[in-house]
N, C-alpha and C positions, 0 to 999 in steps of 0.2 A: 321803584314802582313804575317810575315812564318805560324802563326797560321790557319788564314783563308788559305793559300796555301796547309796545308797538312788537314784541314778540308776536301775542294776539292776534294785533291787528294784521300783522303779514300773516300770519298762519288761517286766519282766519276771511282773509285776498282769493287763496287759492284751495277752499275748502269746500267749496263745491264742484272743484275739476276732479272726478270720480275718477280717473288716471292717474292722479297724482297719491292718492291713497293708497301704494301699495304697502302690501304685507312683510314685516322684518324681522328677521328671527333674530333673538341675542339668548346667550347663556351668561348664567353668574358661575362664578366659580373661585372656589375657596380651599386650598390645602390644610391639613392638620397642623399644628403649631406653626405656620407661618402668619402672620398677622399682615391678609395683602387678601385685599376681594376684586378680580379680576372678571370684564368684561367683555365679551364677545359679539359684534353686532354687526352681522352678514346679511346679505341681498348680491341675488343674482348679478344687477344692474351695477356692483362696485367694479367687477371683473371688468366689464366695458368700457369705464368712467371713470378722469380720476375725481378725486375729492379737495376742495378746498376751503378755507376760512373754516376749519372746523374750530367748533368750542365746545367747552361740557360744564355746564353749571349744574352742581348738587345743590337742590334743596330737600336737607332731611327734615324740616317741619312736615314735608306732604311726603317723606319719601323716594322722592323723584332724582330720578338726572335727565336735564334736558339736554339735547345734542343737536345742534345746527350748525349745518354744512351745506356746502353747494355743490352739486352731482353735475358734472356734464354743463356748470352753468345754470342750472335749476335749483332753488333755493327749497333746502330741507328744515322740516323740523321734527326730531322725537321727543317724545317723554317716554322712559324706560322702568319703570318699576324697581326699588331699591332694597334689598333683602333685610329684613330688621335685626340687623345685627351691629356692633359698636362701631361707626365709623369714627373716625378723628375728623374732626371739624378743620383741625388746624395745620393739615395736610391737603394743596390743594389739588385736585387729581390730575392724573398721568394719562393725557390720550394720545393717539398716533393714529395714522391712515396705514395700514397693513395689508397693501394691495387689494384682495377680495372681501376686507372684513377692516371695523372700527375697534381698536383696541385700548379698554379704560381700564386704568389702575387707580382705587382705594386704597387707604391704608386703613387699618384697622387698630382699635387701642387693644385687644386681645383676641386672640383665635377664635373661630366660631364654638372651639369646641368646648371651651373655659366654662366650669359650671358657672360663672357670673353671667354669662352672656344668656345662657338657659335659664336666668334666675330672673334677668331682666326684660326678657322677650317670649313669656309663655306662651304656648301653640294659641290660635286661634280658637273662639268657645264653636263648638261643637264637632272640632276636629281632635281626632288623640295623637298623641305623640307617637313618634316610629323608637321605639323599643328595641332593644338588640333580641335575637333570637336565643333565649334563654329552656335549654331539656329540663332544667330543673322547676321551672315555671311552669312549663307543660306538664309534670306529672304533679306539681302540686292540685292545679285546676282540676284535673282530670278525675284527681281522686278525693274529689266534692263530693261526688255522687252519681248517680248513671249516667253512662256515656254511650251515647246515641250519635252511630257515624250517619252523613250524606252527602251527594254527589255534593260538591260546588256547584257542577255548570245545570245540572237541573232537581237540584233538592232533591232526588229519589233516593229513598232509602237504604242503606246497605248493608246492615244488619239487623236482624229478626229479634235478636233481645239485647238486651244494653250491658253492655261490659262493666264490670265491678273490680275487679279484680287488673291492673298495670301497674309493671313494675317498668325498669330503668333495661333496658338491652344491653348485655357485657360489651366490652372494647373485642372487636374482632382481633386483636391482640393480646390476645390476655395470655395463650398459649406462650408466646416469645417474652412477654414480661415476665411470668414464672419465670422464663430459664435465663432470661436476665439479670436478674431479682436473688437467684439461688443459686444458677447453675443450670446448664444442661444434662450432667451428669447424674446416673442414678447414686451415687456415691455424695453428692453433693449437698452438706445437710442432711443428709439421713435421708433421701429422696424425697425434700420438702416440694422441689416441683411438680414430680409425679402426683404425691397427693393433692398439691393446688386444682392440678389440672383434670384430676377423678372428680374431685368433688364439683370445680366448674359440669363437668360433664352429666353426674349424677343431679343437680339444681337445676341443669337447664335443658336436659335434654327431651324431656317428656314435662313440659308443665300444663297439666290439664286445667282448665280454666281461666287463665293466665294470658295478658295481651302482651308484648315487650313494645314499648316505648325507644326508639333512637333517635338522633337530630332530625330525620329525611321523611320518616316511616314509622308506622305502627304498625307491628306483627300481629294476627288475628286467625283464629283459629276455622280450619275450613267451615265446621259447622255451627260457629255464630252468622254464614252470611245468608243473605235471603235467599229462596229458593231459584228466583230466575239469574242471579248469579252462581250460583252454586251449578244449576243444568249447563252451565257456559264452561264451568271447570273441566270436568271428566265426560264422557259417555259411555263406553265400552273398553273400560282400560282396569288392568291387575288391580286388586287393593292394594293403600300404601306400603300397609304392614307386611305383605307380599313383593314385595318391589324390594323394599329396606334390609328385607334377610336377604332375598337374592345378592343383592349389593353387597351386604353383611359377608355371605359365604362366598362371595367371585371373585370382592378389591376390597378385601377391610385393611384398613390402617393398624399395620401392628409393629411394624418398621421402626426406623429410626428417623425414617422420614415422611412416614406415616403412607405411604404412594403404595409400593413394588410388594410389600408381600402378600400372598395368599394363602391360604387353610389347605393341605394337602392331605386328602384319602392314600391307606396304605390297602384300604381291601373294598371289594365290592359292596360288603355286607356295611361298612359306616359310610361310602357317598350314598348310598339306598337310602340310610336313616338319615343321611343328612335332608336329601331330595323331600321323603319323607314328611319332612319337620318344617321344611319351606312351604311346602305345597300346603300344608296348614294354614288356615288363615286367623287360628286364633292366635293372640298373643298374648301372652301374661300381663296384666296393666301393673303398674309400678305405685309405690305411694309414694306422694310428690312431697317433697319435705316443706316444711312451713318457713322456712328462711333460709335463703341462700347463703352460700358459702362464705366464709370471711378467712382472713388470715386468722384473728385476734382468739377463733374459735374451735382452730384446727386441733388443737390440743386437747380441748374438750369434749367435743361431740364428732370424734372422725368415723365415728358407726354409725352415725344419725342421719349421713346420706346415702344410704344404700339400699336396693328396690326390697329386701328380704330380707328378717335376719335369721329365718334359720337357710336361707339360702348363703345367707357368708359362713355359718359356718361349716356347711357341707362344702363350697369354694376352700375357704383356709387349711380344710383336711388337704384337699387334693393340690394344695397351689404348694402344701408344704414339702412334699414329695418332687417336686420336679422346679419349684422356683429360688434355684441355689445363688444366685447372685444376691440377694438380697434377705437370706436367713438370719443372718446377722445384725440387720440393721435394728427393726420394730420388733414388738410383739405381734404377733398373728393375726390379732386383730386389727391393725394397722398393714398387714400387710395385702389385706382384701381391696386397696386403694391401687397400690402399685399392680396389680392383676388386672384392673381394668385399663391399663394404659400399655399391658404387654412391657413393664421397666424391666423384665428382666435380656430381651430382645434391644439390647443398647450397647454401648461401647463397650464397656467393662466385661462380656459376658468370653469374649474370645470364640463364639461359634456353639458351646457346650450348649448354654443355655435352651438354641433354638434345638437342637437335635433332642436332647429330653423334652420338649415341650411337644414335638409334633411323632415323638414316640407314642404308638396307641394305644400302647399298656397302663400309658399315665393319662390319659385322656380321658375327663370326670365319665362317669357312667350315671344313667337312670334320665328319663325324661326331662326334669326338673333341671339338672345341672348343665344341661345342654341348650335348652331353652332362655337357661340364665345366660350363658355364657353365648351365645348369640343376641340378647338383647342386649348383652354390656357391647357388643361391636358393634352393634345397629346404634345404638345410641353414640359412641365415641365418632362411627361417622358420619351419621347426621350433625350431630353437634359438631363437627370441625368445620360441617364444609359449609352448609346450607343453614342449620336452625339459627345462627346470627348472621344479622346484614340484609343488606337487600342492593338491590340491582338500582339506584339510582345511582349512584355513584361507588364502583368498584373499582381499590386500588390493584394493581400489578401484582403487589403482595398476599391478593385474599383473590386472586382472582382462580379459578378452577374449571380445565377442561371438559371436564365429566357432570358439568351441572349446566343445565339449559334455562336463560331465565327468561319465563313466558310474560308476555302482555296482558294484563287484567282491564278490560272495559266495562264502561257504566251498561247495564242491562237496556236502562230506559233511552239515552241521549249518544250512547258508541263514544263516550270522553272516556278517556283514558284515566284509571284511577290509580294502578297499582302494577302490580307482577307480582309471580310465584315462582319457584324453583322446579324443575321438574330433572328428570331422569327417566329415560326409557316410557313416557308417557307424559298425556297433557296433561296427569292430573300433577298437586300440589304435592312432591316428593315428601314435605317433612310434616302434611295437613292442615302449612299454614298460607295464607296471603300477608302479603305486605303493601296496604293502605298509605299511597303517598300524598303527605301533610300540605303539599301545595292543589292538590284534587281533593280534597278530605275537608267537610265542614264539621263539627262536633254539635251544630246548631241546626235546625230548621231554618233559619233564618241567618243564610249566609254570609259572610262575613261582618256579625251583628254583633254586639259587644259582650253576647256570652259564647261564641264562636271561639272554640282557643287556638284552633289551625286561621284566624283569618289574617294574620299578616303574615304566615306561611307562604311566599310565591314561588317559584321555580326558581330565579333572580336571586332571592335573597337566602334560598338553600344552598345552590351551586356557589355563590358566592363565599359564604361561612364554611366549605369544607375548604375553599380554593384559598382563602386565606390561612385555614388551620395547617392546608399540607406545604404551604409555604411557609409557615412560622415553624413546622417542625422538618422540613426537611430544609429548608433554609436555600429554596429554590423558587425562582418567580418568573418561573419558563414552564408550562406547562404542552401538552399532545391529548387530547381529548378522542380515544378511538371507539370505532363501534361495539357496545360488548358481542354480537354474534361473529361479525366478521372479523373484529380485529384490527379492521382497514381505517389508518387515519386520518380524520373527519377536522377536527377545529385544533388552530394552535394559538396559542394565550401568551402572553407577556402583561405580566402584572404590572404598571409603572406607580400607581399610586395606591394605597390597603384604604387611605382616608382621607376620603374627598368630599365636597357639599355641592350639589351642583341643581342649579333651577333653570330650567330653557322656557321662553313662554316668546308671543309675538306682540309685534305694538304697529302701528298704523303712523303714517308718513302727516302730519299735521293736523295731529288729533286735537279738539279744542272743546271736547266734552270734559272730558276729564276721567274716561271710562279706562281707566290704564291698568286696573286689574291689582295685583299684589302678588310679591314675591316670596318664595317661604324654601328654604335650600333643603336639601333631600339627605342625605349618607347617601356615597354609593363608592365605587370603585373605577378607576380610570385603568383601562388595559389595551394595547393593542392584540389584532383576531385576525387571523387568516382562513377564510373558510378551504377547506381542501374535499371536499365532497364530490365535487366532478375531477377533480384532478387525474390528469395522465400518468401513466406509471413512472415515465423519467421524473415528473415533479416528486409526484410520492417518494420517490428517492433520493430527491435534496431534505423533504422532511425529513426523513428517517436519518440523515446528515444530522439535521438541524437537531432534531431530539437525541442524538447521541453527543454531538458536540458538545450540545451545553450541560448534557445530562437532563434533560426537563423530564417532570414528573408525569408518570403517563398513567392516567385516567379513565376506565371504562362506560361507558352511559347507554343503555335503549336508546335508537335511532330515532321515536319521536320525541325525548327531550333534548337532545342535540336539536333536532331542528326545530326545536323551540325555542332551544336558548341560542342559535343562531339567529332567529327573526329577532329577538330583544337585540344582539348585538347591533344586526342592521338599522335597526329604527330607531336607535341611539345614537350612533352614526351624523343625523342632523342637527345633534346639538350642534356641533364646531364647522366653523367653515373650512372648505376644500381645501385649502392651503395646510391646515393644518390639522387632517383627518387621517393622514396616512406616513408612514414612517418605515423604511426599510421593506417596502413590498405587503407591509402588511395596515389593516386600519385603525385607526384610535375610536373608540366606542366606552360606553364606560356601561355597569350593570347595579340595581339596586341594591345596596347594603344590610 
């Protein structure tokens, strides 16, 4: 008690010299199962200065650790805020003078992350808990009842009626899990991939009514958005169904790697009717099946994804005539799947196959079968390239030359909400936008506890994919490039997936007792190197650097890089100088 009395009373000697009160930043900091809560406690003035007679007395009845020391000969005192987590009493801590910064070691009787520790130190009343970022959460909430999107940064409305209808967005992978799964081969299984990947194609290539849900984004149909966004999409550009055949008959995927082949006319009179059929702007609309594709149901309902049924069977006459690689496999019915994926143009064919195919003897006749058979290629390459994913974060593996992804802003405020795909125009190539989840409130009342996007931030999306391509590709080197240019922007080095980290400030001989409170975050520890202005020789140590290590390379719109470059930087102040930078590049850590 004398002790704390003449603390006090010195602290309370030199508490009116308003010079003496400056500002110090510390960080807590806590790694996953390590049981060790680490202090951080920097000021300009230590660089100058050395430090001496330091001491650290914890008292966890208030919380606290008090730390006095002598700077330069000036007698210091803090009180530092202590995170409510298990310390051990009977550990007594670890400090040292660490050139530019004061360094304290806790020990802890169990990691922060220990459900005991959660059980003992519930969140503060009217603060909620930070929650992992859970897709299946999201579509549960969503599909409560109408969902009514608007800006974040100024509530203006973004759709004219309320979505009813979200489902889950397939894995941009799902093509290469099939032939993982079963094979590449059209021989393989009885060409069980092929059918996978018809029926993917037939569920999701046209869903009228329909939002897709993914981690990053909600897909939305051009004409749910309100009219002064909508006038910002197109002006004087082809219709899409106009575009899509175009595309359909100039680069459709029918290959074996879906790119390089194209529909060849043998006579004037079929590019006429092809021309013809393009220049139409009607298109047959399809009937959307009522539940998507499964494995468990391919056996039972493999006709019940297809736009027509007398249009398969007018297809099955004509696909029987000319698609000899696979006669032998299914019944006929079954083989109206394989046609829409072109499985007879695969390995096993030796050449035969495509020569009767693009013979024009065998090529279906009548309006009908032609119109089908261009809306099965319009949809095969809509749905491979464009109708899943979106532009917030695209891997190297989904990434596609031939697709342009445009910038969607808010009508009302010019904040950036989304992007669309496009192709030989502004407008939305597949009729959709893609609403992203950290610009996107579900609520009037932004980030308010019926808001399902409110602890969506830019932070903690880039985050959960940046950990997922590192748990699965078992790399923690990443290369961040521009999606339009390509040109390498941000390089990443993951050093911690789980970390607790709280920064706050405290005042030089504070004797209010106004010390505030400590409360550790999730987040991720990584060094960044920003490369945005960089010189082309630098640019070509990176392109070293990301080959050497193999890091995983990344694509993003140029204004969420440099958004989630400002978060790097001004995360940056957590740590003192000494200990901010490593290898040329800086330590920063980003929300979890």
């Amino acid at each position: 008690m004398d002790r704390l009395a003449t603390e006090m009373a010195a602290a309370a000697a030199i508490a009116g010299d308003h010079a003496r009160r400056r500002q110090w930043r510390y960080t807590w900091e806590t790694l996953a199962h390590l049981p060790l809560l680490r202090l951080y406690l920097f000021h300009p003035a230590l660089s100058a200065a050395s430090t001496d007679h330091l001491r650290a007395d914890l008292r966890l009845d208030d919380s606290l650790l008090v730390l006095s020391f002598s700077l330069a000969g000036e007698p210091v005192a803090l009180r530092v805020p202590v995170p409510r987590v298990l310390v051990d009493p009977s550990a007594p801590p670890e400090f040292r003078a660490a050139g530019d910064h004061v360094e304290v070691r806790l020990a802890l009787v169990l990691p922060v992350d220990h459900p005991v520790v959660a059980a003992a130190f519930p969140p503060p009343p009217g603060t909620e808990p930070v929650a992992p970022l859970s897709l299946r959460d999201d579509i549960k909430n969503l599909s409560s009842g109408d969902v009514h999107l608007y800006c974040k940064a100024c509530s203006a409305r973004l759709i004219k009626q309320p979505l009813r209808n979200i489902v889950e967005m397939p894995s941009l992978n799902w093509e290469d899990v099939a032939d993982n799964w079963f094979g590449g081969c059209c021989t393989s299984f009885g060409g069980a991939s092929e059918k996978l990947v018809s029926q993917y194609i037939n569920a999701y290539g046209r869903l009228e009514g329909t939002s897709l849900l993914n981690a990053t984004s909600i897909s939305v149909e051009k004409g749910y958005l309100e009219k002064d966004l909508v006038s910002g999409l197109v002006g004087s550009v082809p219709s899409n169904d106009s575009v899509a055949l175009q595309e359909a008959m100039s680069d459709v995927h029918v290959g074996k790697d879906h790119t390089t082949e194209k529909i060849e006319f043998n006579s004037s009179e079929e590019k006429a009717y092809h021309e013809k059929q393009i220049g139409s702007s009607h298109v047959q609309s399809p009937v959307v099946p009522e539940e998507g594709p499964s494995v468990s149901n391919t056996e039972k309902n493999e006709g019940t994804l297809s736009t027509d049924q007398s249009d398969i069977a007018e297809v099955n006459s004509e696909k029987s005539k000319y698609d000899s690689c696979v006669e032998d496999m299914e019944k006929p019915a079954k083989e109206t799947d394989l046609l829409l994926v072109d499985s007879c143009n695969c390995c096993c064919d030796g050449g035969n196959s495509r020569k009767s195919k693009d013979n024009p003897s065998n090529l279906p006749s009548g309006n009908l079968e032609m119109q089908t058979k261009l809306d099965t290629q319009r949809d095969y390459k809509l749905t491979k390239s464009i109708s899943l994913g979106c532009s917030f974060i695209v891997k190297a593996s989904n990434l596609l030359n031939d697709v342009d992804w445009l910038e969607l802003l808010c009508a009302h405020c010019s904040s950036p909400i989304g992007s669309y795909p496009s192709q030989h125009s502004h407008a939305p190539a597949d009729g959709r936008v893609r609403l992203f989840k950290c610009y996107t409130s579900s609520d009037l009342h932004v980030r308010g506890p019926r808001d399902v996007f409110r602890g969506h931030t830019l932070e903690r999306l880039f985050v959960n994919l940046l950990l997922e391509v590192a748990e699965d590709e078992i790399s923690f080197r990443t290369l961040v490039r521009d999606l339009k240019t390509k040109r390498p922007i941000l390089q990443i080095v993951l050093l911690s997936s789980k970390a607790w980290l709280f920064s706050g400030n405290c005042y030089e001989n504070d004797v209010d007792g106004s010390h505030g409170a400590a409360h550790l975050q999730p987040a991720v520890k990584i060094l960044y190197s920003n490369c945005s202005n960089a010189l082309e020789e630098d640019l070509r140590i990176v392109e070293e650097w990301s080959s050497k290590y193999r890091a995983e390379e990344l694509y993003m719109m140029m204004r969420q890089i440099d958004e989630l470059i400002g978060s790097l930087s001004s995360s940056r102040d957590k740590f003192p100088l000494s200990c901010s930078s490593l290898e040329g590049m800086y330590l920063s850590s980003l929300e979890r």
